[in-house]
C-alpha positions as CSV (number, residue, x, y, z in Angstrom):
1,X,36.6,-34.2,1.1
2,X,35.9,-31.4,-2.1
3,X,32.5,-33.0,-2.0
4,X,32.1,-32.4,1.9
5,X,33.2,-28.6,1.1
6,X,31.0,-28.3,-1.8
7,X,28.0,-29.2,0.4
8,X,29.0,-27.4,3.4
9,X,28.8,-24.0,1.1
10,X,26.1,-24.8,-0.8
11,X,24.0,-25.2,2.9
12,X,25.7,-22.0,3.9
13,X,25.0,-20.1,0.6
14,X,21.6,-21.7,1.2
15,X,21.2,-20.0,4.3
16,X,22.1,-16.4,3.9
17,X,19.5,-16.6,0.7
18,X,17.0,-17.5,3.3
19,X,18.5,-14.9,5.5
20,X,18.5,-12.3,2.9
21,X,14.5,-13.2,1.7
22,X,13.6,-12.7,5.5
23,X,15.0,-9.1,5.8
24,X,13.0,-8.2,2.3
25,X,9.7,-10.2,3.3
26,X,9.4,-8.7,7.1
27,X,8.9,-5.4,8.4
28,X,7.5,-3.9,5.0
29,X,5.3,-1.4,6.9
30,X,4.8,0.2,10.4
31,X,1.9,-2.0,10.8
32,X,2.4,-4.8,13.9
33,X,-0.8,-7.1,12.0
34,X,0.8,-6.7,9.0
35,X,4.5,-7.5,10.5
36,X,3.0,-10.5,12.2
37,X,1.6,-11.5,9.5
38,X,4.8,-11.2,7.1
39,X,6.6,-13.7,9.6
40,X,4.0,-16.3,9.7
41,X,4.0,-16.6,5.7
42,X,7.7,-16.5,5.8
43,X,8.0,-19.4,8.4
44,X,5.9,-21.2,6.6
45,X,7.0,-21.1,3.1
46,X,10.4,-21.5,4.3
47,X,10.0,-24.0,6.7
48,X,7.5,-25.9,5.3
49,X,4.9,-26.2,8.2
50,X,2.0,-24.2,9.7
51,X,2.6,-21.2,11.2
52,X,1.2,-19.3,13.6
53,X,1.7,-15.8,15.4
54,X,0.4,-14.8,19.4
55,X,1.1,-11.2,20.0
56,X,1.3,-9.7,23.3
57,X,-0.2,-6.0,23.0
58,X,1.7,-5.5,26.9
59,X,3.0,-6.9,29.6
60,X,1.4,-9.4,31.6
61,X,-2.0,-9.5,29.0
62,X,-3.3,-12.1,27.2
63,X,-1.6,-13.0,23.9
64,X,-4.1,-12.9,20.7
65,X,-3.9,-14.9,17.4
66,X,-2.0,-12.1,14.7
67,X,-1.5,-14.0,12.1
68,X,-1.7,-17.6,10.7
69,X,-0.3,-18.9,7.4
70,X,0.1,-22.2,5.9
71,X,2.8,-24.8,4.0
72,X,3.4,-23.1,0.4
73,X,1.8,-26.6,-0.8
74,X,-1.8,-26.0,0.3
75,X,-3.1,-23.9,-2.8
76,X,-5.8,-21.1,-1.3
77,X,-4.2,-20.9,1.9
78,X,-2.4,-17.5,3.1
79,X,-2.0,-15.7,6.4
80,X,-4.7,-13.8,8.2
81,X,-4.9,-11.6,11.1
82,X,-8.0,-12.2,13.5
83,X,-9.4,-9.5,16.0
84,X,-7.9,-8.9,19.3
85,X,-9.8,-10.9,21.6
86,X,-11.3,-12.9,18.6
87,X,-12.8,-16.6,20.4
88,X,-10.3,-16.1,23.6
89,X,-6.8,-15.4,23.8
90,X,-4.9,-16.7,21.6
91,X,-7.7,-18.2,19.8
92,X,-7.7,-20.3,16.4
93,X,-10.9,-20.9,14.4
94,X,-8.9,-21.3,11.3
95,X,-9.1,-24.9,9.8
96,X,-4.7,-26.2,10.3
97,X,-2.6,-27.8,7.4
98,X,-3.2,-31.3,5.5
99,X,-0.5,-33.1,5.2
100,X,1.9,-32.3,2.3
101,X,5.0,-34.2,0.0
102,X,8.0,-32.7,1.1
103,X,10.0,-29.4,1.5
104,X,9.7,-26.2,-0.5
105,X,11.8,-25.4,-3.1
106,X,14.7,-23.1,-2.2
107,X,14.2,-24.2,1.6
108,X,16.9,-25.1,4.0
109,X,17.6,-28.7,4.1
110,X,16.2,-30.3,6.8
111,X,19.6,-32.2,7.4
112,X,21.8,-30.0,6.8
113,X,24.1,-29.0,9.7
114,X,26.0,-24.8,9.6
115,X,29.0,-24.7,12.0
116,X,27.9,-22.4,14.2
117,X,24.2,-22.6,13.9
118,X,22.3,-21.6,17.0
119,X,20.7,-25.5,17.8
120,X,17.5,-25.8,18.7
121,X,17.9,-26.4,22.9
122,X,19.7,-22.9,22.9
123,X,17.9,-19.7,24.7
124,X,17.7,-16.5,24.7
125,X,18.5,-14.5,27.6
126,X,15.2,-13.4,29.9
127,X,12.9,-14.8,26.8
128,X,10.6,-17.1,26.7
129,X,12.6,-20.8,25.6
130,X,11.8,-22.5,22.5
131,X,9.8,-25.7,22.7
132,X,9.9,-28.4,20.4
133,X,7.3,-31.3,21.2
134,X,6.2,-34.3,19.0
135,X,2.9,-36.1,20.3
136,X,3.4,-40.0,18.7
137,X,0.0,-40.4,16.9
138,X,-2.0,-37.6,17.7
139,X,-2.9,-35.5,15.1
140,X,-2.2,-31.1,16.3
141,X,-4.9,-29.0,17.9
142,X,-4.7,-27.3,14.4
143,X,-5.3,-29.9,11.9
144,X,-7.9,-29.7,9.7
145,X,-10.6,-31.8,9.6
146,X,-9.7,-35.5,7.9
147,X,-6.3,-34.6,7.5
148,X,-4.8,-36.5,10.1
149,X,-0.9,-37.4,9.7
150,X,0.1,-40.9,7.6
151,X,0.4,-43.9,9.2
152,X,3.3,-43.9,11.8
153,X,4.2,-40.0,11.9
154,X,3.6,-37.8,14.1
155,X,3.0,-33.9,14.6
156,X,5.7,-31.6,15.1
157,X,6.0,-28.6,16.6
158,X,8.2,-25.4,17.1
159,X,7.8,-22.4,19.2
160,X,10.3,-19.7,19.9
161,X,9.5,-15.8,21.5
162,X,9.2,-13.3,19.0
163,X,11.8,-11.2,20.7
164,X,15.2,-9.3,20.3
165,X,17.9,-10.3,23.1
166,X,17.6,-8.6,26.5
167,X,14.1,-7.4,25.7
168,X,10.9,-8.9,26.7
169,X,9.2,-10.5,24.0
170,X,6.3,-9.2,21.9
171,X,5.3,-12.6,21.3
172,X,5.6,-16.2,19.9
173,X,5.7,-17.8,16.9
174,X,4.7,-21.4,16.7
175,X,5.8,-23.9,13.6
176,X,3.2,-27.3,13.3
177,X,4.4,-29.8,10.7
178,X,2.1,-32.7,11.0
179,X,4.4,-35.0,8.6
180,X,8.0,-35.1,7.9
181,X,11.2,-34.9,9.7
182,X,11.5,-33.3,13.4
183,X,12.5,-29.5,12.9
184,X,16.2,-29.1,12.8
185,X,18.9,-27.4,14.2
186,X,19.5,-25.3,11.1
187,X,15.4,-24.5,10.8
188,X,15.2,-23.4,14.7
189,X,18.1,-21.0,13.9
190,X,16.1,-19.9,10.8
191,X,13.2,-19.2,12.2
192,X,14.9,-17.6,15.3
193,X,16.6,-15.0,13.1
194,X,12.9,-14.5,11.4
195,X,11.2,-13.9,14.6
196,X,14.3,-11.4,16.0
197,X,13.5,-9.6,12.7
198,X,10.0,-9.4,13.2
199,X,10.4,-8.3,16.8
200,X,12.8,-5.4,16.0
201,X,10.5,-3.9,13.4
202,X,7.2,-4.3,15.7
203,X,9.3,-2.7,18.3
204,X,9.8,0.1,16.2
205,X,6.5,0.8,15.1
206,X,5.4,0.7,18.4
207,X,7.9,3.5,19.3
208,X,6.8,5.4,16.5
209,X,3.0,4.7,17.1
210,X,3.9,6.2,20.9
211,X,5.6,9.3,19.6
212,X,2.7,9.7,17.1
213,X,0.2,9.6,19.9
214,X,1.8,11.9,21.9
215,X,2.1,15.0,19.6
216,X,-1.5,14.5,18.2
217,X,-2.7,14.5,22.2
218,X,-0.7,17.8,22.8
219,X,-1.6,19.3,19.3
220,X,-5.2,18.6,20.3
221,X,-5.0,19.7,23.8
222,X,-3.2,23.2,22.6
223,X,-5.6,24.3,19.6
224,X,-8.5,23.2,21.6
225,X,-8.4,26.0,24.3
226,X,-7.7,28.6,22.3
227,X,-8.0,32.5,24.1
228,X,-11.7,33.4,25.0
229,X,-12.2,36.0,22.7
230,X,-14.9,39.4,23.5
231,X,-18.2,38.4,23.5
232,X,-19.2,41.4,20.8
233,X,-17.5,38.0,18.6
234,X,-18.9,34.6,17.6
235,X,-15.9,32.6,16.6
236,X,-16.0,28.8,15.8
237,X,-12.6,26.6,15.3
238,X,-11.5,23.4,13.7
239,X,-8.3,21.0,13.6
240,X,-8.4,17.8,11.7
241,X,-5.2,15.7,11.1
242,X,-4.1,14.7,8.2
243,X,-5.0,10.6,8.9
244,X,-4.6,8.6,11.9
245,X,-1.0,7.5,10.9
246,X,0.2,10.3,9.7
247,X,2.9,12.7,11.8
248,X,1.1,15.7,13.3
249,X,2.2,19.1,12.0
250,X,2.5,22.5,13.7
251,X,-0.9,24.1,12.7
252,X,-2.7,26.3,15.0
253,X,-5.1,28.8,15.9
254,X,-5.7,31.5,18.2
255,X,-7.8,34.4,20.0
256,X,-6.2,36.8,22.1
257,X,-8.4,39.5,23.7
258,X,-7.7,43.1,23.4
259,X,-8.1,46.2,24.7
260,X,-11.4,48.8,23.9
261,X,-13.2,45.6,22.6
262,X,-11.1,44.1,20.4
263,X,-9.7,40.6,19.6
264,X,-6.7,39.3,17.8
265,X,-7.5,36.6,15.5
266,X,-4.4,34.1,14.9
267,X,-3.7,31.2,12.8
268,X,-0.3,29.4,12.0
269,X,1.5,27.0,10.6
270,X,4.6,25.8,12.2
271,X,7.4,23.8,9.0
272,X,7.8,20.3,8.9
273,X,5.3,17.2,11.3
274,X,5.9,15.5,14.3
275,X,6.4,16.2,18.3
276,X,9.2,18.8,17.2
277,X,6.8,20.9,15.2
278,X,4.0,20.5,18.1
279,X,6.5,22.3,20.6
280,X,7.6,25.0,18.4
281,X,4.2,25.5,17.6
282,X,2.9,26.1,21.7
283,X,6.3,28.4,21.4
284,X,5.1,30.7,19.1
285,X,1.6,30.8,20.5
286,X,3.3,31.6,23.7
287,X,5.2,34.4,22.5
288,X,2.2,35.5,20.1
289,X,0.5,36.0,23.5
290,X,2.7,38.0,25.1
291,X,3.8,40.5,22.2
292,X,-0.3,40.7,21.8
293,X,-0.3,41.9,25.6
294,X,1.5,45.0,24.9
295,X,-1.6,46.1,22.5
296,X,0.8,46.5,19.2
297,X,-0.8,46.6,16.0
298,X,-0.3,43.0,13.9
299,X,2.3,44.1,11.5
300,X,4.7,45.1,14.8
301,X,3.7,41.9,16.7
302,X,4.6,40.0,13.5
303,X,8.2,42.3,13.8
304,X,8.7,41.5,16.8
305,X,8.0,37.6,16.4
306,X,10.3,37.4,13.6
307,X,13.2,38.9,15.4
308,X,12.9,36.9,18.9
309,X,12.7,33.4,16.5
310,X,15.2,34.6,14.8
311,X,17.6,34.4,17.7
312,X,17.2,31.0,17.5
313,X,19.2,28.4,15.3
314,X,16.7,25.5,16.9
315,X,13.3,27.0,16.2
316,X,11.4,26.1,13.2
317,X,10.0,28.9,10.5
318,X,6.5,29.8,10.9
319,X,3.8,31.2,8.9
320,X,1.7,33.4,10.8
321,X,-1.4,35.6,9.6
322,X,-2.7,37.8,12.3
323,X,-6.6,40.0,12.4
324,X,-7.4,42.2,14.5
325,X,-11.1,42.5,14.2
326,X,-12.8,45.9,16.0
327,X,-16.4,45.7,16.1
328,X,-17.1,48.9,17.0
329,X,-15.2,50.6,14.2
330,X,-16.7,47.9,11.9
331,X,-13.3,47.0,10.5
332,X,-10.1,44.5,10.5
333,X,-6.4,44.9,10.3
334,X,-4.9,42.1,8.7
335,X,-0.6,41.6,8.4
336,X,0.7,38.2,7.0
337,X,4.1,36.2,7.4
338,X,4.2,34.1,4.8
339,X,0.5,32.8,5.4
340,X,-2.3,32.2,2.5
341,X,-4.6,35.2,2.4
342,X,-8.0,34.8,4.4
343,X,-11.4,34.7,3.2
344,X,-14.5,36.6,3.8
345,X,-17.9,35.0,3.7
346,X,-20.5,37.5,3.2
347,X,-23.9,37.7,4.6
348,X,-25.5,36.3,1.1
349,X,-23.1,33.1,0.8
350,X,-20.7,34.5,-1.6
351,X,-16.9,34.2,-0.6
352,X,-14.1,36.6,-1.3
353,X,-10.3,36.6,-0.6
354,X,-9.0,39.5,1.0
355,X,-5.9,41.2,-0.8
356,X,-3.3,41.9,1.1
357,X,0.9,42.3,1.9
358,X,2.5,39.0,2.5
359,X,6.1,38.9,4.0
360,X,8.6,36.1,4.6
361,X,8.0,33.3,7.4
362,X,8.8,34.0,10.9
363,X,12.2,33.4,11.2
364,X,14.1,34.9,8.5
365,X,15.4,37.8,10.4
366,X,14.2,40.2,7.0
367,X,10.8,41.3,8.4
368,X,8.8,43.3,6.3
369,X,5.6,43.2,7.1
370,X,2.8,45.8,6.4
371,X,-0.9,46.1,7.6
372,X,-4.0,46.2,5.7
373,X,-7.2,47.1,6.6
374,X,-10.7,46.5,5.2
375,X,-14.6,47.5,6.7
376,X,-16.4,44.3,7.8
377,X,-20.3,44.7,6.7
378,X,-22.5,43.1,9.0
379,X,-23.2,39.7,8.3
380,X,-19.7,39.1,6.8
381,X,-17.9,36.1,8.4
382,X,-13.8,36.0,8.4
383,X,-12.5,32.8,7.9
384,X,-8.8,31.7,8.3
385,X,-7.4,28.8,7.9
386,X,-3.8,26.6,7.1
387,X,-3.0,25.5,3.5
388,X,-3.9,21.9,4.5
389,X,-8.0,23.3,3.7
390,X,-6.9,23.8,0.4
391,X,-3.8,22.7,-1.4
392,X,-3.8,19.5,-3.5
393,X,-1.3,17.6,-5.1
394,X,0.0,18.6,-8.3
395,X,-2.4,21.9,-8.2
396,X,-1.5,25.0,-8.3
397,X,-2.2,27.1,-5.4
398,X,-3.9,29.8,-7.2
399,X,-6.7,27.5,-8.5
400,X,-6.8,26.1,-5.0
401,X,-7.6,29.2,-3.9
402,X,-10.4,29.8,-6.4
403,X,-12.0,27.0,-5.4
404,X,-12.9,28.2,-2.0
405,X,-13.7,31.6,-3.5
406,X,-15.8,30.1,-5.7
407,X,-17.8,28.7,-2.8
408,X,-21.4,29.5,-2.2
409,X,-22.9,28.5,1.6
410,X,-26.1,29.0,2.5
411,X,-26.9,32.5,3.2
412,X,-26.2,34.3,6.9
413,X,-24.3,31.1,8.0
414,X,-22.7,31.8,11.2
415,X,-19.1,30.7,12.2
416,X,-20.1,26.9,13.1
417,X,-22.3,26.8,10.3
418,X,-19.5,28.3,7.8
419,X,-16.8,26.0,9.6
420,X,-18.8,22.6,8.8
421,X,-19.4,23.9,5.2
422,X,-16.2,24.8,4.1
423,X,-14.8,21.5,5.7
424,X,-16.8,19.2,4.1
425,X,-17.2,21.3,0.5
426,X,-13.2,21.1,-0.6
427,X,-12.6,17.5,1.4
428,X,-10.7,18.6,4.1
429,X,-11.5,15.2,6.0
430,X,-8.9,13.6,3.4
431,X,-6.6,16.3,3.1
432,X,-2.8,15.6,2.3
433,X,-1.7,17.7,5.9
434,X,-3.1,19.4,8.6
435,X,-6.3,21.5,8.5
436,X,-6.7,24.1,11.4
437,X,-9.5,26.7,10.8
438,X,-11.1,29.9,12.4
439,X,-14.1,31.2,11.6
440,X,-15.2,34.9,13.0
441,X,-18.5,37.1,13.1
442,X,-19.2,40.4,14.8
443,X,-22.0,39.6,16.7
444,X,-24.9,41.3,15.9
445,X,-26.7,42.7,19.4
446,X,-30.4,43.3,19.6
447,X,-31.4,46.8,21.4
448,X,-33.8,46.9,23.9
C-alpha cells in the first residue's frame, strides 16, 4: 500500500514538472511561428514521438505546416517552420522519425495512470476531437526513408486542436510514434495542456498583432494628409515607425494655412506608444487646427493648447514646436513646448540649430512659452522633426544634436531632397522610436 502511494506521487510530482517545463518552454515571444514551434519541440521531447503543428491563419482556410520537431533521440533533428502555403496545405517535405529505444528521460511514464487525468477519448467543447489511430504494419506518412517500424509494431498517432475551451481552434498538433507503446491517458492529458498553452499565447499575439495594426493604419492615415500649405511654400514630410513590431507612438506633423500668405508649420510628439497615443495625437492636431483658425501668434496657440489639455486628467502630455513661416517678410516665428529645437539647412549644405525658448509639455497647466523670430535667407530650408531622427541609446542628447548640425547635404537641396538625406545620414530607418519629419522652403518665384 506505502509502495502504491509512493508511486502514485512520484507520477504526480512527475506531472506538474512536465506541467511546469511546458509553461517556461511555450509562449516565449509574440511570435505565432515561433509559438508553434515551441509546442512541437516540447511534445516531442516530452512525449517521445514526432511532432507536428497545422496552423489555421482564419476561419474556414486551409491549415499550413508551422512547425515540426522530432524524438529528443534523433541527434540533428529540431523543429522548423515552413512557408505558408509551402507544397499545399498542410504540407510536409520534412524527412519523419527513425525508430528510437525508449522514453526520454524525465518523461511521463507511459503507464502511469493520475486520478483525474483528462483520458484520451475526452473532448473539448465545440473543438476539433482528438484522434488516436494505429495502422498494424504500415509504416506513417512521415517516416523517413528506411526507417520503417520493427518487426510486429506499428505506428501510432495523436492529434488534438490546438485550442482553449469555448474557442475555435487555431489549430492541431499531431504526435507520430512509429515504435513503442500506444499514447496514454496521462500523455493525451499532457499534450492537451501543452497545446491549451500554446493556443492562449497565439491568441494573444494575435490580439496584439490586431491592435498594432490598427494604430500604425490610423497613425499613417493622419500624418499623411497633413493641411495643404500656401503654394509661396515647398514642404516635404516623413513618418517611419520604429520596426514593424513595435507599438506605434504619437508623432506627428502638420501645415495649417494662414492668413496674408502665411503657414503654420507643426510637429509633435504625443508620450508613451500604442492606439492610446495615436488618438491623443489626432486630438491635439484637432485642436491645433482650430486655435490656428483664430490667426494667434504660436506662443498664444501653444497657451491656449496647454490650458484646454490641461482640463483633462485622460489626455496624454505633448511636445509641440510650432513655425510660422512668412515669405513675404522673409522670416519665422518659432515657440516650443517641450520640443527639440529645429534646424536650418542653408542654401550651401551647411546645417544650423535655431536657438530658441523652450517651455514645459502641453499639459502641465504652467505655460510659459515665448516666441522667437529669426530672417530666413533664400535658399535656407527649415527642417523639423521628433527626437526619434536623432536620440540614441546611452547618448546624450546634446551630441545627438551635433550630429545633425554637423551634417553637410548637397548644396540647394530642396525639401524632398533634404528629407531623404537627413533620413538616411543619422539611420533613421533603425531608429529606437518614431521618426516624423517636415521639411520647409520659401519657394523661390521666377518674374516674368
Amino acid at each position: 500500500m506505502a509502495e502504491r502511494e509512493a508511486e502514485r506521487k512520484d507520477v504526480l510530482l512527475a506531472r506538474v514538472r512536465a506541467m511546469e517545463e511546458a509553461v517556461g518552454a511555450i509562449g516565449t515571444t509574440l511570435d505565432e511561428t515561433t509559438t508553434c514551434r515551441e509546442l512541437a519541440a516540447f511534445a516531442a521531447r516530452r512525449l517521445d514521438a514526432s511532432a507536428t503543428v497545422d496552423l489555421l491563419t482564419e476561419p474556414g482556410a486551409a491549415p499550413w505546416r508551422a512547425a515540426r520537431a522530432e524524438p529528443a533521440v534523433q541527434p540533428g533533428r529540431a523543429a522548423h517552420a515552413e512557408p505558408p502555403g509551402a507544397g499545399g496545405p498542410a504540407a510536409d517535405r520534412t524527412a519523419g522519425p527513425a525508430p528510437h529505444p525508449g522514453g526520454t528521460p524525465g518523461a511521463v511514464p507511459p503507464t502511469a495512470t493520475i486520478p483525474g487525468a483528462v483520458p484520451p477519448t475526452a473532448t473539448i467543447p465545440g473543438a476539433v476531437p482528438p484522434t488516436a489511430t494505429t495502422t498494424p504494419g504500415a509504416a506513417p506518412a512521415e517516416a523517413a526513408p528506411g526507417a520503417a517500424p520493427l518487426a510486429g509494431t506499428a505506428p501510432h498517432r495523436l492529434s488534438l486542436p490546438v485550442a482553449v475551451d469555448g474557442e475555435d481552434p487555431a489549430g492541431t498538433v499531431t504526435l507520430t510514434r512509429t515504435a513503442g507503446p500506444p499514447f496514454t491517458g496521462d500523455e493525451t492529458a499532457l499534450l492537451r495542456y501543452a497545446a491549451r498553452l500554446a493556443a492562449r499565447h497565439l491568441g494573444h499575439a494575435r490580439r496584439l498583432a490586431a491592435a498594432e495594426d490598427a494604430a500604425l493604419h490610423l497613425q499613417r492615415a493622419l500624418v499623411a494628409e497633413p493641411g495643404r500649405p500656401h503654394p509661396n511654400l515647398e514642404i516635404a514630410g516623413g513618418y517611419l515607425p520604429a520596426g514593424p513590431r513595435a507599438l506605434v507612438g504619437g508623432d506627428w506633423f502638420e501645415t495649417v494655412r494662414l492668413h496674408f500668405g502665411r503657414s503654420l508649420l507643426v510637429v509633435g510628439d504625443v508620450m508613451g506608444h500604442g492606439l492610446d497615443a495615436a488618438v491623443d495625437m489626432n486630438a491635439y492636431r484637432t485642436a491645433l487646427r482650430e486655435a490656428a483658425a483664430t490667426d494667434l501668434p504660436p506662443h498664444r496657440v501653444l497657451r491656449h493648447l496647454d490650458s484646454v489639455v490641461a482640463e483633462d486628467d485622460a489626455r496624454r502630455p505633448a511636445t509641440v514646436l510650432l513655425v510660422r513661416v512668412d515669405p513675404a517678410r522673409g522670416a519665422a516665428t518659432f515657440a516650443s513646448a517641450g520640443h527639440l529645437p529645429p534646424a536650418v539647412i542653408h542654401a550651401d549644405g551647411s546645417a544650423e540649430l535655431v536657438d530658441l525658448d523652450v517651455g514645459p509639455p502641453l499639459g502641465t497647466g504652467v505655460g510659459g512659452y515665448e516666441p522667437t523670430t529669426r530672417p530666413l535667407r533664400p535658399g535656407d530650408t527649415l527642417l523639423l522633426f521628433t527626437d526619434g531622427l536623432v536620440e540614441r541609446r546611452g547618448e546624450d542628447i546634446d551630441h545627438s544634436l551635433a550630429r545633425l548640425a554637423s551634417l553637410r547635404l548637397p548644396p540647394d537641396s530642396g525639401p524632398d531632397r533634404v528629407v531623404e538625406e537627413v533620413l538616411g545620414r543619422l539611420g533613421a530607418h533603425r531608429a529606437e522610436d518614431d521618426v516624423a519629419v517636415l521639411a520647409a522652403r520659401i519657394r523661390v518665384r521666377s518674374h516674368q
